[in-house]
C-alpha positions as CSV (number, residue, x, y, z in Angstrom):
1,X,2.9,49.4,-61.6
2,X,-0.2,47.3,-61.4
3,X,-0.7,44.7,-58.9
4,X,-3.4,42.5,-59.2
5,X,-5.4,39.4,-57.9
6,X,-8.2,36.9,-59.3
7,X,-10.6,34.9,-56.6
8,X,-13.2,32.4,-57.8
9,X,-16.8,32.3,-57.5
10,X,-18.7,29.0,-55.5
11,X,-21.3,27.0,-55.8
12,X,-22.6,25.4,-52.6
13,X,-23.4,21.9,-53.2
14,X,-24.5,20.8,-49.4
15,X,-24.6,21.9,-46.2
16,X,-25.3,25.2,-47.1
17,X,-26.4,27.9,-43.9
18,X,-24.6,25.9,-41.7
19,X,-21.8,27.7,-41.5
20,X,-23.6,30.7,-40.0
21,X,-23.0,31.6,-36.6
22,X,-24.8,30.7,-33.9
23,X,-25.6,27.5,-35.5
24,X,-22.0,26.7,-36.2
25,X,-20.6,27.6,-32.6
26,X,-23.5,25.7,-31.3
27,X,-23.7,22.7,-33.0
28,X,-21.0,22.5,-35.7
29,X,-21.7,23.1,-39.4
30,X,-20.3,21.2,-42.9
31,X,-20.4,22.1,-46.3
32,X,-18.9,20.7,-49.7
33,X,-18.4,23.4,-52.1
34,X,-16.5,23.9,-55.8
35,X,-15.2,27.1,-56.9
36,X,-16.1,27.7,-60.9
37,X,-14.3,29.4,-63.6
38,X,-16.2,33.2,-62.5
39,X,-14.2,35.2,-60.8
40,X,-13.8,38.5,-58.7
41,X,-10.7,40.4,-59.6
42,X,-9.1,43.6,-58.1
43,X,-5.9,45.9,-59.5
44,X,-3.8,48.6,-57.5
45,X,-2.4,50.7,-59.7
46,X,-0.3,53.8,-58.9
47,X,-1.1,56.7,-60.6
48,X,-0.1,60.1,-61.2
49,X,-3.6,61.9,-59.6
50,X,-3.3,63.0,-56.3
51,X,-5.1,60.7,-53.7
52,X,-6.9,57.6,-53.6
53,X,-9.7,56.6,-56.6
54,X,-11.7,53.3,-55.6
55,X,-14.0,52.0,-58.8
56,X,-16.1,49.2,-59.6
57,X,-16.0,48.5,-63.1
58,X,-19.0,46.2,-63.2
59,X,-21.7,48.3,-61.8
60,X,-19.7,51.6,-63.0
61,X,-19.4,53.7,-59.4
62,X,-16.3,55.5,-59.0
63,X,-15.2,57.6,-55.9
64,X,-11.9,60.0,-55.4
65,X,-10.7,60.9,-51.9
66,X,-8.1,63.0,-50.7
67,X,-5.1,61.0,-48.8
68,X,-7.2,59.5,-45.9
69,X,-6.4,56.9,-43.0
70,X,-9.9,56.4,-43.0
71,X,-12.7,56.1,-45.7
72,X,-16.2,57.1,-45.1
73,X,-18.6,53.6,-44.4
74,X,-22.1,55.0,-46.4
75,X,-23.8,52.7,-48.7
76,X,-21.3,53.0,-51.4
77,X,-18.8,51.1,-52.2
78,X,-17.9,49.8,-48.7
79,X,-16.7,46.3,-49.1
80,X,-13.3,48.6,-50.9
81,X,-13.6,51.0,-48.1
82,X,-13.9,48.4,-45.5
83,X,-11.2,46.3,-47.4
84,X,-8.7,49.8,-47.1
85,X,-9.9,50.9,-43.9
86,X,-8.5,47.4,-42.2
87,X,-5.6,47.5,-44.2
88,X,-4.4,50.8,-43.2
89,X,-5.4,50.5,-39.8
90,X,-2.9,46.6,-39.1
91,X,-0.3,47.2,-41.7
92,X,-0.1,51.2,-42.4
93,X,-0.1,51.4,-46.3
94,X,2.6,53.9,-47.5
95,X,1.3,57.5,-48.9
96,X,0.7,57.1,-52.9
97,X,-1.4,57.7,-55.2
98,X,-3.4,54.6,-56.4
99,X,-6.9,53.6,-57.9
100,X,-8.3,50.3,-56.6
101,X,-10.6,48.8,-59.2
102,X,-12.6,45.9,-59.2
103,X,-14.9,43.4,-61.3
104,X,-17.1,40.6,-60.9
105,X,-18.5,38.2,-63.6
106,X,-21.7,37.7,-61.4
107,X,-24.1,40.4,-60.1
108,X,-24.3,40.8,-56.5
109,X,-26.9,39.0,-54.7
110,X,-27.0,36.3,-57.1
111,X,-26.4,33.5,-54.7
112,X,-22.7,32.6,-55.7
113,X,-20.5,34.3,-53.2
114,X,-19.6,37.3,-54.9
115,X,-19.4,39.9,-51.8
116,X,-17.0,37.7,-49.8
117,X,-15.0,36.4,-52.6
118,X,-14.6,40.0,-54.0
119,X,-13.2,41.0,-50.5
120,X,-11.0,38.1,-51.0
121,X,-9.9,39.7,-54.1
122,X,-9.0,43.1,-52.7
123,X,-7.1,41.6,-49.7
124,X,-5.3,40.0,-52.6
125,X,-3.8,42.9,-54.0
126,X,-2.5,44.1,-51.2
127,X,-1.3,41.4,-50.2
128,X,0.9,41.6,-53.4
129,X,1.4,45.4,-53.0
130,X,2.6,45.6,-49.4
131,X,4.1,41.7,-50.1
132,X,2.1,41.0,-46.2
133,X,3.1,37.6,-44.8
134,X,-0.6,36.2,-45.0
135,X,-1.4,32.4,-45.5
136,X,-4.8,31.3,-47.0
137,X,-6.1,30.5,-43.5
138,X,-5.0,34.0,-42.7
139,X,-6.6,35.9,-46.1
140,X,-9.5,33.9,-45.6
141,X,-10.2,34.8,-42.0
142,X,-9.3,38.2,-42.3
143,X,-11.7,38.3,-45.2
144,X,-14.8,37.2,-42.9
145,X,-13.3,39.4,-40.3
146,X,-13.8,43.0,-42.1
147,X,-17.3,41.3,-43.7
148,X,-18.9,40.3,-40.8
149,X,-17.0,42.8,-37.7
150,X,-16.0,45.6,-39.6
151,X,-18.9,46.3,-42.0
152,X,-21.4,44.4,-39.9
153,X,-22.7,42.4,-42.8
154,X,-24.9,39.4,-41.9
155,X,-23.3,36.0,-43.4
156,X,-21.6,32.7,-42.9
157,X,-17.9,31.8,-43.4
158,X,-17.8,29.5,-46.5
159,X,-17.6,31.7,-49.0
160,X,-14.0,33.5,-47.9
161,X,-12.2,30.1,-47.7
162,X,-14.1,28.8,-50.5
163,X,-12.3,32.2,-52.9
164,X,-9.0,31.9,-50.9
165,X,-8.1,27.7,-51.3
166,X,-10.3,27.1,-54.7
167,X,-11.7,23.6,-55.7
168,X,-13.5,21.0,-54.3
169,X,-13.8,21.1,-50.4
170,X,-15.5,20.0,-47.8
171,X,-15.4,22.2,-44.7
172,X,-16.1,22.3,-41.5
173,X,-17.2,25.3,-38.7
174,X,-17.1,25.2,-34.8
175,X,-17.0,27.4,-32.0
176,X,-14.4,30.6,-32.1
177,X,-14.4,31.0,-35.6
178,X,-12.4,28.1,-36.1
179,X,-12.4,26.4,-39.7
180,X,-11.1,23.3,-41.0
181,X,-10.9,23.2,-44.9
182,X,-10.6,19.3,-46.2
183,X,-9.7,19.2,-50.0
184,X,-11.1,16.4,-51.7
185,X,-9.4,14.3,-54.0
186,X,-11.6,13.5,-56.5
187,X,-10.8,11.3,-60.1
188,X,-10.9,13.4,-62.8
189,X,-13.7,11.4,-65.0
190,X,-16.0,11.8,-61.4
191,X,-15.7,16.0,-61.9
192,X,-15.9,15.7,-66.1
193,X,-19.2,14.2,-65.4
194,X,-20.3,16.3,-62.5
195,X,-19.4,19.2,-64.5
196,X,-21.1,17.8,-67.4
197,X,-24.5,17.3,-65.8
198,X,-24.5,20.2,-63.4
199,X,-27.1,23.2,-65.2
200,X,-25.9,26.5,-63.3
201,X,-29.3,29.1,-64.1
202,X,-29.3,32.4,-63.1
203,X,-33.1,32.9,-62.5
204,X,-32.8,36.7,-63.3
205,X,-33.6,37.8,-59.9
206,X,-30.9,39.0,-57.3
207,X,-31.8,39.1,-53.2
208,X,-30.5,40.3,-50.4
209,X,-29.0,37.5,-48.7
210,X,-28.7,39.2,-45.2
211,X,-32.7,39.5,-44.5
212,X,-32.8,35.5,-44.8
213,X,-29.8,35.0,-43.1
214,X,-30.8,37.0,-39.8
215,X,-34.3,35.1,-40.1
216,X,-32.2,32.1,-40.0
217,X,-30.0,32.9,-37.1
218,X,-33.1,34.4,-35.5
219,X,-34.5,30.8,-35.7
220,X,-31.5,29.5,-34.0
221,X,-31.4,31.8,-31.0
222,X,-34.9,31.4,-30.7
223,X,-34.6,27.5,-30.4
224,X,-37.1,27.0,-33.4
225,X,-37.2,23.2,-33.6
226,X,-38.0,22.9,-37.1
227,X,-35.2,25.4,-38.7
228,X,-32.6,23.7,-36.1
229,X,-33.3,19.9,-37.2
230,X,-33.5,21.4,-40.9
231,X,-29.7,22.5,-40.6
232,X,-28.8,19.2,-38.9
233,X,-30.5,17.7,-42.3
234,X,-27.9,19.7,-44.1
235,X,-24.9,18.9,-42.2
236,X,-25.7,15.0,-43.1
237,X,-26.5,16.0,-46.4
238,X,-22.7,17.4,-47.1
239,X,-21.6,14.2,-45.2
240,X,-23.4,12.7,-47.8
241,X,-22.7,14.1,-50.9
242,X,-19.0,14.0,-50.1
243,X,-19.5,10.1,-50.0
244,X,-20.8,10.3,-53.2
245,X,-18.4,12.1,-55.0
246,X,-15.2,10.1,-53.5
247,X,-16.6,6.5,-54.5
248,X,-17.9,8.2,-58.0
249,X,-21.4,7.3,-57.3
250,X,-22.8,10.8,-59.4
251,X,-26.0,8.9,-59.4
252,X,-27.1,9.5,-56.4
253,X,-26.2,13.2,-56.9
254,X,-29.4,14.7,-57.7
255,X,-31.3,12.7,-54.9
256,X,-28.7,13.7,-52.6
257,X,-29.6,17.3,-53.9
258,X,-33.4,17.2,-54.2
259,X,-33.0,15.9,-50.3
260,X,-31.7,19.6,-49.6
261,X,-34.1,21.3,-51.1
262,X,-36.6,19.9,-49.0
263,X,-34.7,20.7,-45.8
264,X,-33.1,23.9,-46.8
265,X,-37.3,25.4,-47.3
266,X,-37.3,24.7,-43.7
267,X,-34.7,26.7,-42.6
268,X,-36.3,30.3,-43.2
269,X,-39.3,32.2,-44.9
270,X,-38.6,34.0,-48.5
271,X,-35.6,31.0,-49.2
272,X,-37.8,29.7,-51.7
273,X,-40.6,30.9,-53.3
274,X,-43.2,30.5,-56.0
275,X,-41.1,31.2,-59.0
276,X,-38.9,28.9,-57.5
277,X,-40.6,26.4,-56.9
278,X,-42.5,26.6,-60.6
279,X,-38.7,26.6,-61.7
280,X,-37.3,23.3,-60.0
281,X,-40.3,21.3,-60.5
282,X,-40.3,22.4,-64.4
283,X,-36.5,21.4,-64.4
284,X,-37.3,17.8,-62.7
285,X,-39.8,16.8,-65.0
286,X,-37.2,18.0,-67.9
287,X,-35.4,14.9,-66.3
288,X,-33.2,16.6,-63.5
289,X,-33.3,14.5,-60.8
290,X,-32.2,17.4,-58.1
291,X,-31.4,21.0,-57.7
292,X,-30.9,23.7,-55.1
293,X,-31.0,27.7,-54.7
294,X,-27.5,28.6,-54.2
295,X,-26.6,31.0,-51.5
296,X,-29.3,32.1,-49.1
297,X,-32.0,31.8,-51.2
298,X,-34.7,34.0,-52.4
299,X,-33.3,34.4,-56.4
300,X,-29.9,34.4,-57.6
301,X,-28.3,31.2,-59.2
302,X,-29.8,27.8,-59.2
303,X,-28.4,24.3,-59.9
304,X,-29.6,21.4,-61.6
305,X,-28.0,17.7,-61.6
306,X,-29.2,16.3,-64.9
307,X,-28.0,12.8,-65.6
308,X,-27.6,11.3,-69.1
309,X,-27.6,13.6,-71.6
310,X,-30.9,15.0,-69.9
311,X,-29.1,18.1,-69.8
312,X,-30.4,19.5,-73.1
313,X,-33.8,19.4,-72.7
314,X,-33.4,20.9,-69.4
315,X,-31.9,23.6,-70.8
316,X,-34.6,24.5,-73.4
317,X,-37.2,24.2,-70.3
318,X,-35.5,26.7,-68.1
319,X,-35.2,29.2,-70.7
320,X,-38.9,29.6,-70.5
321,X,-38.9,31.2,-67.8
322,X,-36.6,34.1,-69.0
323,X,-33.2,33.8,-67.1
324,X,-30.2,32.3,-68.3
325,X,-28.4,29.6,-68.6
326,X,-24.5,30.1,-67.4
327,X,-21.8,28.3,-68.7
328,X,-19.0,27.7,-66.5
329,X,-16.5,24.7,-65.5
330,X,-15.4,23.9,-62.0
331,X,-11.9,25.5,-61.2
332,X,-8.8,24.0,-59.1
333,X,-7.3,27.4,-57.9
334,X,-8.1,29.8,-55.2
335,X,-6.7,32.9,-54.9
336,X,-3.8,34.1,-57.3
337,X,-1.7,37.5,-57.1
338,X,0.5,38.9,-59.5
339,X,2.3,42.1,-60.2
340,X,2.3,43.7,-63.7
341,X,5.0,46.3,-64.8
């Protein structure tokens, strides 16, 4: 018996960092997001060898333990630990012998929400394992729950509801970790041509996120007046954007975009940098007219809104500078769980 579970991967259009804590308890944050056809997927299966084997396929670590309550928290492998650890502790899993193994089509650190939405994945199976009475409110919470309490990971909350509901949403964060995810309705033809002029580039380079992100908090605590009224910028910016993508006006996309990337610079050192910047201003003469770092910043993914069929010669230009161009299409489903006999 194998029971398994698929969550997408994100790319944050607007708002992005304002969904971190404090700034979110404080002043609110919004962000309008679109889960993509890359995924993070996770399988239970029972097996015949005596304990517990946890293995990530993608990055090829394996460990074996002996039938444990509790698995060790060390650098390796801890977003399955973590993920087992919780699960054990609220909902007692029954003594068997399983292997928990995992895959994601992005490398971690690459701006796209692969830690969360891989601990979305894993909550997934056992959700269908133990058939737990969870809603997507309730995956999604409990995934930012074992993240950001249990493993002490520095983040914001987008990325767990983003994997768990799929598509197009625009979200809101306030005080006491309370969420509000808003699907969008959008007409088909105004995604075909989003998705048609949206460039996702991996730049090569992964980060870790968690350095920026405590700068940024930092910033917040400290009352810095420029990273503050930076993240206000963003919060209009996904009020914005939203806007633009109900009434179908795509071009004001890449303005809307290229007004982020001027505010999200603000926010934190080491967001952007100078192969970065060499990047998005190569891209813009191509004939993007916007683009933005996704995630925290620092490497990873980037995304470019190229109108007309600018798209191509865009394309040729960032492949200069030796990453890669990803294709992908923008997805309508969150989380899915299934059992296989």
């Amino acid at each position: 018996m194998i029971y398994r579970s698929k969550a997408p991967l994100r790319i944050g259009l607007a708002g992005g960092g304002t969904d971190v804590s404090p700034y979110s308890d404080e002043f609110g944050g919004a962000i309008l997001n679109a889960t993509i056809s890359l995924s993070a997927n996770a399988s239970i299966e029972i097996t015949d060898k005596k304990g517990i084997t946890i293995q990530t396929l993608d990055r090829n670590e394996t460990e074996h333990f002996d039938w444990n309550n509790e698995l060790p928290i060390n650098g390796k492998l801890d977003l399955l630990k973590g993920v087992y650890n919780r699960i054990q502790k609220d909902y007692s899993i029954p003594q068997q012998n399983f292997r928990l193994s995992t895959y994601v089509d992005a490398p971690a650190g690459s701006g796209l929400g692969t830690s969360s939405t891989l601990v979305v994945a894993i909550i997934g199976a056992f959700v269908e394992m133990l058939k737990l009475p969870l809603g997507d409110y309730d995956i999604a919470h409990y995934a930012y729950e074992i993240e950001r309490n249990d493993l002490k990971l520095a983040g914001g909350k987008q990325d767990q509801y983003a994997a768990t509901f799929g598509g197009v949403n625009f979200m809101e964060f306030y005080d006491n970790d309370k969420v509000i995810v808003n699907p969008l309705r959008i007409r088909p033809e105004y995604l075909s041509e989003l998705e048609n002029n949206l460039v996702l580039y991996f730049t090569a380079t992964s980060r870790e996120s968690a350095t920026i992100i405590k700068e940024q908090q930092k910033n917040v605590v400290s009352k810095n007046e420029k990273s503050i009224e930076a993240m206000h910028q963003l919060k209009e910016q996904a009020k914005m954007m939203k806007e633009a993508l109900l009434k179908g006006n795509l071009n004001e996309f890449g303005r809307i975009l290229d007004f982020g990337f001027q505010q999200k610079r603000k926010m934190a050192n080491n967001i952007s940098n100078t192969n970065i910047e060499n990047i998005y201003e190569a891209a813009k003469k191509a004939g993007a007219t916007g683009g933005k770092i996704s995630g925290a910043g620092g490497g990873g993914f980037m995304i470019f809104y190229c109108p007309a069929n600018s798209r191509y010669n865009v394309i040729e230009t960032l492949k200069t500078f030796g990453g890669e161009v990803k294709p992908y299409s923008l997805t309508k489903n969150g989380l899915r769980t299934w059992t296989s006999k």
